[in-house]
FIDRENPA-473587 format. One record per residue: residue number from 0; residue in one letter; x, z, y of N, C-alpha, C in turn. Coordinates in pm, whole numbers, plus 32768, in hexadecimal, padded with zeros to 4 digits. Atoms other than C-alpha are relative to their C-alpha. Example, Ala and Ser with C-alpha at 12.3 -4.5 7.8 and 13.67 -1.06 7.14 Angstrom:
ATOM    nr   rest    nxx    nzz    nyy   caxx   cazz   cayy    cxx    czz    cyy
ATOM     0      A   8059   8000   7F89   84CE   830C   7E3E   805A   8000   8078
ATOM     1      S   7FAE   7FFA   7F89   8557   82CA   7F96   7FB3   8049   806D
! end
This chain:
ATOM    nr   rest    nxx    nzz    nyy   caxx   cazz   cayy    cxx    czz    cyy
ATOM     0      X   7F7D   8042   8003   7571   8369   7A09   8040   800A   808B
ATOM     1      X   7FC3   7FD1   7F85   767A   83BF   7B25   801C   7F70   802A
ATOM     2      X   7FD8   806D   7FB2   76BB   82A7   7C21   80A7   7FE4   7FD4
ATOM     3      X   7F69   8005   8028   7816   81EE   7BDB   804C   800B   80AF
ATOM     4      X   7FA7   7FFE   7F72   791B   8242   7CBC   8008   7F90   8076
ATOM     5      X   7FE2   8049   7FC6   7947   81C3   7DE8   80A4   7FD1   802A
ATOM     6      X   7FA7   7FFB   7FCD   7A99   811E   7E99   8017   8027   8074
ATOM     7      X   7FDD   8012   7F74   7B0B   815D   7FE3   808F   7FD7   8033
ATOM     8      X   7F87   802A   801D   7C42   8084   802C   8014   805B   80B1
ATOM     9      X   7FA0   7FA9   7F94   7D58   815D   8142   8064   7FA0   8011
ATOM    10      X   7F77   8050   7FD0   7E4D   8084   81FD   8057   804E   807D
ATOM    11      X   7FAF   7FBE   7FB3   7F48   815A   8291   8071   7FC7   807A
ATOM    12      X   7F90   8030   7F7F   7FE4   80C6   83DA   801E   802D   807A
ATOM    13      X   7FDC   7FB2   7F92   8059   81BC   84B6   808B   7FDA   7FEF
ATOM    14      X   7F58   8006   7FED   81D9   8174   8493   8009   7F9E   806F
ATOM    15      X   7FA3   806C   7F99   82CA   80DE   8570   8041   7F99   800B
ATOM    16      X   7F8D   802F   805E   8373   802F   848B   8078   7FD4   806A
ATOM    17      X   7F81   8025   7F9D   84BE   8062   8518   805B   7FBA   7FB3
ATOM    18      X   7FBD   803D   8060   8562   7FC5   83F1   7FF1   7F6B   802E
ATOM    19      X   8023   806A   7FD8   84BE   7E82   8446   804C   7FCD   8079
ATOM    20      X   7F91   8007   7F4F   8542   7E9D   85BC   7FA9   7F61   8068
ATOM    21      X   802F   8069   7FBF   8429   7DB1   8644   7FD2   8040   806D
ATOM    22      X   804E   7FD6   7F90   8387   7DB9   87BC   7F78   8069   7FEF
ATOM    23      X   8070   7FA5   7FC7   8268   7E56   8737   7FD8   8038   7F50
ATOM    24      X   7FDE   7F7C   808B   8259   7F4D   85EF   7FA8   7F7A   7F92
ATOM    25      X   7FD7   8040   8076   8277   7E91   8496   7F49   7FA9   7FF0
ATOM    26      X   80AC   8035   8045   80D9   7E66   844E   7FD1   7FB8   807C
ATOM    27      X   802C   8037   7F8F   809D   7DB3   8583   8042   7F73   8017
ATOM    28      X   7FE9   80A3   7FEC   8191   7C86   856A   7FDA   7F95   7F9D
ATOM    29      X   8020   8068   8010   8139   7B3F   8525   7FCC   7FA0   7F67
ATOM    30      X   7FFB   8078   80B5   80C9   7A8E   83BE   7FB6   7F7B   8036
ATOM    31      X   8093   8089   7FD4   8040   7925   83EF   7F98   8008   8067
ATOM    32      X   804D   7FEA   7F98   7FE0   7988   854A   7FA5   807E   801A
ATOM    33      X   802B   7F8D   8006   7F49   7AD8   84D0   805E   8081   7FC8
ATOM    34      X   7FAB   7F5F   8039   7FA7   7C56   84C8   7FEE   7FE0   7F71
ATOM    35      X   7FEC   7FEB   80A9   8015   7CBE   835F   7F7F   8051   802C
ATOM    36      X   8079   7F77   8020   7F19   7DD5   838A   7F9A   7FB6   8001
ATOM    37      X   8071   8037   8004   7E02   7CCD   83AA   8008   7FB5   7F9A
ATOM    38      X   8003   805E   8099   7E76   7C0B   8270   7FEB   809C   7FA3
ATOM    39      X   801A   7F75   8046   7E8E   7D7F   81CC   7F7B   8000   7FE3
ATOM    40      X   80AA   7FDA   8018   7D1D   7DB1   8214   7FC3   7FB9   7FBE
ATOM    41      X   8054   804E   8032   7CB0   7C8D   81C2   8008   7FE4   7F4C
ATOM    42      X   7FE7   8020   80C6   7D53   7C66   804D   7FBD   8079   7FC2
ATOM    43      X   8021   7F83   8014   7CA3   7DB7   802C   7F74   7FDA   7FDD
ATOM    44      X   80AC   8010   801B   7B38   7D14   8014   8021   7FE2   7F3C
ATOM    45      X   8002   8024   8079   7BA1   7C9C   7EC0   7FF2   809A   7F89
ATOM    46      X   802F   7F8C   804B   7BB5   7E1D   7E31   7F59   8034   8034
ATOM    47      X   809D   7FD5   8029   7A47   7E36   7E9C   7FDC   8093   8041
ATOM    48      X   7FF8   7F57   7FD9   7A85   7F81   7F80   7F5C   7FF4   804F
ATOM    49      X   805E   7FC2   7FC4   7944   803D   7FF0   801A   7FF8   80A7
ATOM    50      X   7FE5   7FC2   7F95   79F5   8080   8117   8094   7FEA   802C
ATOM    51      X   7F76   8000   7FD8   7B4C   8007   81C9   8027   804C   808D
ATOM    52      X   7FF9   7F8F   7F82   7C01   810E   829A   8071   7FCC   802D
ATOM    53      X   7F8A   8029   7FB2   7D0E   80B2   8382   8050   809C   8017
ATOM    54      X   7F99   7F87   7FE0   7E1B   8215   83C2   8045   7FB7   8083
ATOM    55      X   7FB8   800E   7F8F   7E8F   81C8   8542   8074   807A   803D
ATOM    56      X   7FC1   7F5C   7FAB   7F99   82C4   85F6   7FB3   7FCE   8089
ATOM    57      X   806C   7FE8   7F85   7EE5   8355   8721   8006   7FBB   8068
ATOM    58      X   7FDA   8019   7F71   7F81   82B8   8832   8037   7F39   7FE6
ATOM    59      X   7FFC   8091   801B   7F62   8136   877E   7FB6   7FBF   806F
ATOM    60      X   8033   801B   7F8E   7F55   8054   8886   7FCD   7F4E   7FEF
ATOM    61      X   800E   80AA   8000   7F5C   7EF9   87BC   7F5D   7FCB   7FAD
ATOM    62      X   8085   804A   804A   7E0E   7EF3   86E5   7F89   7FD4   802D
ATOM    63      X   8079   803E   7FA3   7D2B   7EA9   87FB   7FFB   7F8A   7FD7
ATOM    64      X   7FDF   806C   7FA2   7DB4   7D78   8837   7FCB   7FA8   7F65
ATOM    65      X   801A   8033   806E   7D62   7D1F   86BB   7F88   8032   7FA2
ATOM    66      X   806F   7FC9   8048   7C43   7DDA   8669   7F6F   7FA0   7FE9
ATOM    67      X   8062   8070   802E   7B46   7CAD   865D   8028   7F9E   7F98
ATOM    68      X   7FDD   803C   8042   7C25   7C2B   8576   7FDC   803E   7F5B
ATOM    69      X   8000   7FB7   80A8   7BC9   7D37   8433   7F66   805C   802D
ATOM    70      X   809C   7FA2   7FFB   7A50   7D85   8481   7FD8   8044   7FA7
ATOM    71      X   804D   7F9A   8078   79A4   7EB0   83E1   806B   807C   7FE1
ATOM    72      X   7FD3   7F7A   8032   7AC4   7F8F   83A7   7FF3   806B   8029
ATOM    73      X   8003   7F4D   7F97   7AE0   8111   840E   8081   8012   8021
ATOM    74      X   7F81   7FEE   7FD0   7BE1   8163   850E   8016   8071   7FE8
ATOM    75      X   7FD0   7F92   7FEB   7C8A   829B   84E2   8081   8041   804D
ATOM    76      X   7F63   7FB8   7FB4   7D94   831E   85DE   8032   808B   7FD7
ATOM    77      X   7FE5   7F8E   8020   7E19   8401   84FF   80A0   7FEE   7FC0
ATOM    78      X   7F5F   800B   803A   7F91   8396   84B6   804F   8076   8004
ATOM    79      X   7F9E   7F93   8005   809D   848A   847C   8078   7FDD   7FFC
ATOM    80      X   7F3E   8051   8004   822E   846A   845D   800E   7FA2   7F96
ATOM    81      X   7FDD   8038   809A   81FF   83FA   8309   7F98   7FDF   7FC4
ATOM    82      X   808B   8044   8069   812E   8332   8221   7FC9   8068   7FA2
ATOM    83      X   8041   7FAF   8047   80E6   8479   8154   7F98   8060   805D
ATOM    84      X   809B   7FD7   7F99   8031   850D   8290   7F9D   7FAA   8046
ATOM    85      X   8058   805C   7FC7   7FA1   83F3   831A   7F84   7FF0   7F8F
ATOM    86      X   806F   8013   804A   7EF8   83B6   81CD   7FC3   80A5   7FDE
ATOM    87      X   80A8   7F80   8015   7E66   8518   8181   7FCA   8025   8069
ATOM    88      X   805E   7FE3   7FBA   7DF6   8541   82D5   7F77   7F8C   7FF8
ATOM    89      X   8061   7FF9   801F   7D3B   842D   8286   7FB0   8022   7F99
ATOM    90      X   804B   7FC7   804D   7CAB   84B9   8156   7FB5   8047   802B
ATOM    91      X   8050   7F8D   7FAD   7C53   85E3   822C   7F69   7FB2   803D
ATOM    92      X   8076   8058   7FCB   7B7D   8509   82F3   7FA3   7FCD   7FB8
ATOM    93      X   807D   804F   8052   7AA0   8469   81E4   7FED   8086   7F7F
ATOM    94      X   8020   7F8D   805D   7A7E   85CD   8141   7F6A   7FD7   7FEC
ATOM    95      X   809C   801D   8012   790B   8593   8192   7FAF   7F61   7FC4
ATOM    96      X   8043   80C6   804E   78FC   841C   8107   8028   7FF3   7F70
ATOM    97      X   8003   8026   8093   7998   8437   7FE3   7FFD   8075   7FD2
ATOM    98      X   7FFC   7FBE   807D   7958   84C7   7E78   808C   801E   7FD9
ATOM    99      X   7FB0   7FD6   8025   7A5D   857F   7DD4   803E   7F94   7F8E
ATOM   100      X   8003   8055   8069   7A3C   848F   7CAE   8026   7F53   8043
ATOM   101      X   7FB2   8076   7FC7   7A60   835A   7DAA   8082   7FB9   8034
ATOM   102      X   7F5F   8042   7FC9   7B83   826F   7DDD   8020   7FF4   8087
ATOM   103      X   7FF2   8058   7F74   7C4C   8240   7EF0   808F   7FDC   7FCF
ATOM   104      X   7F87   805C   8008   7D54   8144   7F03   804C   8004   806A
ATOM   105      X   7FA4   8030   7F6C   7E68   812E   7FF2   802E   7F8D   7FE6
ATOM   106      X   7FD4   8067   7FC3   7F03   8021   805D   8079   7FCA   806F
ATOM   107      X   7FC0   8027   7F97   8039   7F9D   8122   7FD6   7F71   8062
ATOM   108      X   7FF9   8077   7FC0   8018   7ED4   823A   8048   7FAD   7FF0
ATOM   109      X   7F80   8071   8012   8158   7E2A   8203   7FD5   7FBA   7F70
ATOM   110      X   803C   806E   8080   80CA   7DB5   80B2   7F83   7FBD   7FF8
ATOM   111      X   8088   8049   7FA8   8006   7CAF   8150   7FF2   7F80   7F98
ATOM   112      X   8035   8053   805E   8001   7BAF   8027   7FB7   8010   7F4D
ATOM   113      X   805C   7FC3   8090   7F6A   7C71   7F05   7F87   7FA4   7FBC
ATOM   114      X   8053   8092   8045   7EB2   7B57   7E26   7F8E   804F   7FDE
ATOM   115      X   806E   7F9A   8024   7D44   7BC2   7DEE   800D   7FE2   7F8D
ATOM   116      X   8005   7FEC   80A9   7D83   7B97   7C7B   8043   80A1   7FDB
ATOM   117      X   7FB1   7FCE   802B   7E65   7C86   7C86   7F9A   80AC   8025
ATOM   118      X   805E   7F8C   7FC6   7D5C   7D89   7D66   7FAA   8006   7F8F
ATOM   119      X   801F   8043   8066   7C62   7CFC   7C3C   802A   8097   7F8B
ATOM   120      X   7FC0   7FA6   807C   7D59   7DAD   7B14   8010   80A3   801D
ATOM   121      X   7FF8   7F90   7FE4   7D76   7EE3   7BDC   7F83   8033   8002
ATOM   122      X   809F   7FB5   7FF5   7BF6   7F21   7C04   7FEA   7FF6   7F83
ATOM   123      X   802B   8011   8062   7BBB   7EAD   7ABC   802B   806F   7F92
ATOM   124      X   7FCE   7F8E   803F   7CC6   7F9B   79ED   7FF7   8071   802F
ATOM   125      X   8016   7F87   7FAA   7C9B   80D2   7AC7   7F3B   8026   7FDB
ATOM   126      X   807D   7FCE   7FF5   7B21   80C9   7AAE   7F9D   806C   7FD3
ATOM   127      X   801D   7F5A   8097   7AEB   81FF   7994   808C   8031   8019
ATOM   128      X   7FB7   7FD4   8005   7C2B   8259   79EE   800A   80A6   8044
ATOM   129      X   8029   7F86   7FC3   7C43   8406   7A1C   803E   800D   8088
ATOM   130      X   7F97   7FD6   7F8F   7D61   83E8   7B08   7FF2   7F86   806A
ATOM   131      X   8000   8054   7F95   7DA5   8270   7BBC   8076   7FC8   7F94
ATOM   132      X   7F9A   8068   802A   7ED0   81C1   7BA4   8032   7FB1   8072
ATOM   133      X   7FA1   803E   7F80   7FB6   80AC   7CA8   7FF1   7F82   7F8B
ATOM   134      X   7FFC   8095   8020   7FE9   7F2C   7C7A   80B1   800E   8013
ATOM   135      X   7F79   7FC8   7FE7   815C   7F3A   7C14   8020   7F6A   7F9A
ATOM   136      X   7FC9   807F   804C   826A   7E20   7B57   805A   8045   7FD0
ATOM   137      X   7F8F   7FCD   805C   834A   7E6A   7A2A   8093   7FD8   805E
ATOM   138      X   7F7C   803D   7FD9   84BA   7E51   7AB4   805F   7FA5   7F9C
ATOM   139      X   7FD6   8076   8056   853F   7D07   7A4A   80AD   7FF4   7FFC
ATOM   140      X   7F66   8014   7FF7   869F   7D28   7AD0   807C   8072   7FCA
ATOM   141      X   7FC9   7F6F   8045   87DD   7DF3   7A61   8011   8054   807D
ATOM   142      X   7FEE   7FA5   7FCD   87F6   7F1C   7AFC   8088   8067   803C
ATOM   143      X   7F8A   7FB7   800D   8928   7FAB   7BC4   7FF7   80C4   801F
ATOM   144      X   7FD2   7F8C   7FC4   89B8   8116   7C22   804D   7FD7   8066
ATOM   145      X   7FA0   8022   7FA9   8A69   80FF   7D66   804F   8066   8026
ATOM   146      X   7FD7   7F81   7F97   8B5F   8202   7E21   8054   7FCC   8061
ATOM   147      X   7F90   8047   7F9B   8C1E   81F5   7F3B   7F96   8013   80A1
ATOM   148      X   802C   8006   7F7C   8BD9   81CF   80CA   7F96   7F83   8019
ATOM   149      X   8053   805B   7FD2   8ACA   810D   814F   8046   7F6A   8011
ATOM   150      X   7FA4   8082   7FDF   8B56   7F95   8152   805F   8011   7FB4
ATOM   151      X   7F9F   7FEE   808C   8C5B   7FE9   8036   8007   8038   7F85
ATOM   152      X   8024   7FDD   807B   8B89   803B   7F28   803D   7FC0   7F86
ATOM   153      X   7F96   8003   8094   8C4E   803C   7DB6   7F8E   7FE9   7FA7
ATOM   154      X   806E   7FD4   805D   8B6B   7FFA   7C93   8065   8063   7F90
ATOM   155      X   7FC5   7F67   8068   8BB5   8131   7B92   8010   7FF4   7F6A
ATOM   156      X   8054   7FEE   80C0   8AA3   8102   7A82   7F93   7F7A   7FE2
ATOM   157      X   8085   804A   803C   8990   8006   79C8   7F91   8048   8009
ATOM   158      X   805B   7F5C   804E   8869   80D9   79AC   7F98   7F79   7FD9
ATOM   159      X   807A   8023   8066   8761   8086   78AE   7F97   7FC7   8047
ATOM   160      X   807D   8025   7FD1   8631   7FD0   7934   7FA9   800C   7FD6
ATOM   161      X   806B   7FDF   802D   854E   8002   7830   7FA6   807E   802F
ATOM   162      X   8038   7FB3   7FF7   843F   80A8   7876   7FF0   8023   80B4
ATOM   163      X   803D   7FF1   7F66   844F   807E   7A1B   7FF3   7F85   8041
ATOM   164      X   8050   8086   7FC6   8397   7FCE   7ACB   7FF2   8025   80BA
ATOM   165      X   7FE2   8021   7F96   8382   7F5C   7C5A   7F85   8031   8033
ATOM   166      X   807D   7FDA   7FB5   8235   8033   7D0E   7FF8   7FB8   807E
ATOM   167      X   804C   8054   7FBB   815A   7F60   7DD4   7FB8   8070   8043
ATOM   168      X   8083   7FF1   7FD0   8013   7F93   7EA3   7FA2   7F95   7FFF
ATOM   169      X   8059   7F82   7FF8   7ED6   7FE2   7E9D   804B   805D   7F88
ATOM   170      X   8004   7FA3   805C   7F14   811B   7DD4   7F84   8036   8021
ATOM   171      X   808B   7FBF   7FD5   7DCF   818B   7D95   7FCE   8073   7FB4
ATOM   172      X   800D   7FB0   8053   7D6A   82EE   7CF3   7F77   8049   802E
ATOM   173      X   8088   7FC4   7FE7   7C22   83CA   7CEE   8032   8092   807F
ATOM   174      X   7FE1   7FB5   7F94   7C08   847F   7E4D   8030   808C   7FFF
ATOM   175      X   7FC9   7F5B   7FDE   7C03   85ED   7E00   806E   8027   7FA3
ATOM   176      X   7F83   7FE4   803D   7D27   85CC   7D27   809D   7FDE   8071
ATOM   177      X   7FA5   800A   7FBA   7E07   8507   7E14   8009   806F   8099
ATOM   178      X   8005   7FA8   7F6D   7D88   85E3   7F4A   8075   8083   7FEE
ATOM   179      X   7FCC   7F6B   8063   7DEA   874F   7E66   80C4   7FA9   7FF2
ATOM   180      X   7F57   8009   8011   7F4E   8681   7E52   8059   7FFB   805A
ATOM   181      X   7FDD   8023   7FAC   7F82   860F   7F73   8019   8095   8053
ATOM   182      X   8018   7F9B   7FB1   7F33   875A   8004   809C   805E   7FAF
ATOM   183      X   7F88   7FB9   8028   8040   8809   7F24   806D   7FD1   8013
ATOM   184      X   7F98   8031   7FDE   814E   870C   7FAA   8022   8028   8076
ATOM   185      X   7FCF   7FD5   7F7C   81BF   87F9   80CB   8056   7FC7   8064
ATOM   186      X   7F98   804E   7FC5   82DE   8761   810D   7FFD   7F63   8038
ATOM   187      X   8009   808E   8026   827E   8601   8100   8081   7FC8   7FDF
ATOM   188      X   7FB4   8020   803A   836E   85B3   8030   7FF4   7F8F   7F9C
ATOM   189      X   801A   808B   805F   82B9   84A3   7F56   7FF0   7F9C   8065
ATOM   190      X   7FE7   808E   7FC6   82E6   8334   7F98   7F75   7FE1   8014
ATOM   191      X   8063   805F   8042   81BD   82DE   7F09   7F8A   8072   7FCB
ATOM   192      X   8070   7F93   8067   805B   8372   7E89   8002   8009   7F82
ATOM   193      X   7FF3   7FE6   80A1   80A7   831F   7D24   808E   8085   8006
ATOM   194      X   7FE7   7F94   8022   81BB   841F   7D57   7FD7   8091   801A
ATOM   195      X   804D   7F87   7FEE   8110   8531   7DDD   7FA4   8017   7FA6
ATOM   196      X   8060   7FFD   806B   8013   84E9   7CB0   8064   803D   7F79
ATOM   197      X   7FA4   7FF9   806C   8154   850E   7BCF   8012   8071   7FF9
ATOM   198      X   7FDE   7F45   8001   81A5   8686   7C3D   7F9D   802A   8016
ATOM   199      X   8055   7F9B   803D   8065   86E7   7C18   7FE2   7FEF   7FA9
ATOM   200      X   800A   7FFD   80AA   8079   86B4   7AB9   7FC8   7F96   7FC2
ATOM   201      X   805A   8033   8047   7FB6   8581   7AA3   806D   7F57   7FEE
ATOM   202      X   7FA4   8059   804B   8048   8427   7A17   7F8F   7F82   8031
ATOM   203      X   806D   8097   7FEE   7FC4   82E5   7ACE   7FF1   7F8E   7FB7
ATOM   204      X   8029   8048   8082   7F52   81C6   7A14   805D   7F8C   8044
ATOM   205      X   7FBB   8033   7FCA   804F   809E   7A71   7FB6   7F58   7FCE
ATOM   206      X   807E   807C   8013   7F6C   7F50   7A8D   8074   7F93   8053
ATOM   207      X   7FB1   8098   7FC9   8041   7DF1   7AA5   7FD6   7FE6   807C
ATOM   208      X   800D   8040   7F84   8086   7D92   7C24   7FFE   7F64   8001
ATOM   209      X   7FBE   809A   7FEB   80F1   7C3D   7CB1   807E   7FEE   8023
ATOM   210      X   7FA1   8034   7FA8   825B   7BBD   7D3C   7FD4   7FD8   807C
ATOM   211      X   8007   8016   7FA2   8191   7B62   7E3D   7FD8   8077   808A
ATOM   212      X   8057   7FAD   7F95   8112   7C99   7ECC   806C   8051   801E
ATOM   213      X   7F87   7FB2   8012   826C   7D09   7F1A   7FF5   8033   80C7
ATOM   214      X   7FF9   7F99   7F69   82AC   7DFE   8073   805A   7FC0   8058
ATOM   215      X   7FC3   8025   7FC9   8310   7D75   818A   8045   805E   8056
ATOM   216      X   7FC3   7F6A   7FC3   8402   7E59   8211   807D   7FB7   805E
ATOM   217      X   7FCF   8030   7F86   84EE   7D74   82FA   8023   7F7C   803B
ATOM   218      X   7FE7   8080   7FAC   852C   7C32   83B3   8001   7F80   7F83
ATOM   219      X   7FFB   8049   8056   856F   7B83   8293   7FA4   7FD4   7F73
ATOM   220      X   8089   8005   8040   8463   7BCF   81B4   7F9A   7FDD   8053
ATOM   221      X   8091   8005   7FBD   835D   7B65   82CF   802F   7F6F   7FC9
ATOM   222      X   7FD4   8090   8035   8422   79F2   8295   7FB6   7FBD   7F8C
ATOM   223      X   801F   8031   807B   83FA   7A00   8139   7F61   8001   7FF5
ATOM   224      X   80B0   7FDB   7FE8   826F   7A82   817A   7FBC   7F4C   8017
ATOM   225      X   802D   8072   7FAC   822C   792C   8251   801C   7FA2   7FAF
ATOM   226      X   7FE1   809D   803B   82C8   7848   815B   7F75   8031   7FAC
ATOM   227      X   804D   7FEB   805C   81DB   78F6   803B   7F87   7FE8   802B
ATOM   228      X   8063   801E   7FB3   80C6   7910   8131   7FEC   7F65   8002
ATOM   229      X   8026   80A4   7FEC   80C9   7776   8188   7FE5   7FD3   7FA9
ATOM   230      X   8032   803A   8095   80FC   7728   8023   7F6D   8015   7FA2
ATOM   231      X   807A   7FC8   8042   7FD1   7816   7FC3   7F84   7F73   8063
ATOM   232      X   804C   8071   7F98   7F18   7735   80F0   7FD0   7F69   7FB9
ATOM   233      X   7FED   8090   8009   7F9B   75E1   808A   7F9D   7FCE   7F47
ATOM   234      X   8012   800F   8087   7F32   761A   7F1A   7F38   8026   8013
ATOM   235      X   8095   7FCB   7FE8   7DBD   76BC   7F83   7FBC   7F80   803A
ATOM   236      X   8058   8067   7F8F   7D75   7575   8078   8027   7F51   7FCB
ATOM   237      X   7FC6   806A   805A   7E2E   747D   7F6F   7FA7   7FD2   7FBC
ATOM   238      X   807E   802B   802C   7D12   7377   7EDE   8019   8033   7F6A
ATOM   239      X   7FDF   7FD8   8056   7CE2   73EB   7D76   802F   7F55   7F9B
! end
């Protein structure tokens, strides 16, 4: 009988996040007194990974200063311009650790409240799965078309919602499939590993996220993070 796959969860934080526009690149400021990237890691024990890899760019100067804060992971200074090279170089790197047949999950740093129920449904449905799959949410709202100049966008059209839904992280798929995809995305032109899984022909499995594990992508979403964060707190340390 063949051993069951293993995981290996990938947290890609080489960016700058210039979108964000904080003192010190997006995965490094503040949640409840801790980096996002150290709440990242940590909601990550709940999928049960073999193995958590950190993706640094080479010339990262802030994870020292927090590295007793996410013991055990593997550093890799292997960032690139873009989240589609940062993550297959690290693939490259764990050529020799992982099975072809084993998972690896990525992960945003900025999605630093991911409920382990929700890590849980993703290990659980994926587990016989040939390909993988992402932690994603049906789209609940209507949907516009816009045109026009930046700041004087027109809406056009309605478009249909059925049938799309809001991609999350972890996306997690069997290694030597996402590697073989990743590798044919020259351009890096995908957002995301579920689309690079999509043009190579394969069809990810789409496993219920949370509202809570939503991306923090600028000033205002860290706000909303800290209220959710305290409340998650207040409710965990609340007598039953």
């Amino acid at each position: 009988m063949s051993a069951a796959p293993r995981i290996v969860a990938i947290v890609p934080a080489a960016g700058t996040g210039a979108r964000f526009g904080g003192a010190v690149p997006k995965q490094y400021a503040l949640l409840g007194g801790r980096p996002l990237l150290a709440h990242a890691v940590e909601r990550l024990a709940a999928l049960a990974p073999a193995r958590i890899v950190v993706a640094l760019a080479p010339d990262d100067r802030h994870f020292a200063t927090m590295a007793d804060d996410v013991p055990g992971v593997l550093v890799l200074r292997c960032g690139g311009a873009t989240r589609a090279a940062t993550v297959r170089a690290a693939l490259a790197a764990l050529a020799g650790q992982c099975g072809d047949a084993d998972f690896v999950a990525i992960h945003d740093a900025a999605r630093a409240l991911c409920p382990p129920e929700a890590l849980v449904r993703l290990r659980t449905a994926l587990a016989d799965d040939p390909v993988g799959g992402l932690l994603a949410l049906p789209v609940g709202d209507t949907v516009k078309r816009a045109t026009g100049a930046a700041g004087g966008e027109r809406s056009t059209a309605t478009l249909d919602r059925r049938g799309l839904w809001l991609a999350q992280t972890p996306q997690m798929f069997r290694y030597g499939l996402l590697r073989a995809a990743l590798a044919a995305d020259v351009d890096d032109a995908c957002t995301d590993e579920a689309e690079a899984m999509e043009r190579a022909g394969h069809a990810p499995r789409l496993v219920p996220g949370s509202p809570a594990n939503f991306k923090i992508t600028r000033p205002d979403d860290l706000a909303l993070a800290e209220a959710v964060y305290q409340r998650e707190r207040a409710t965990m340390t609340s007598p039953a």
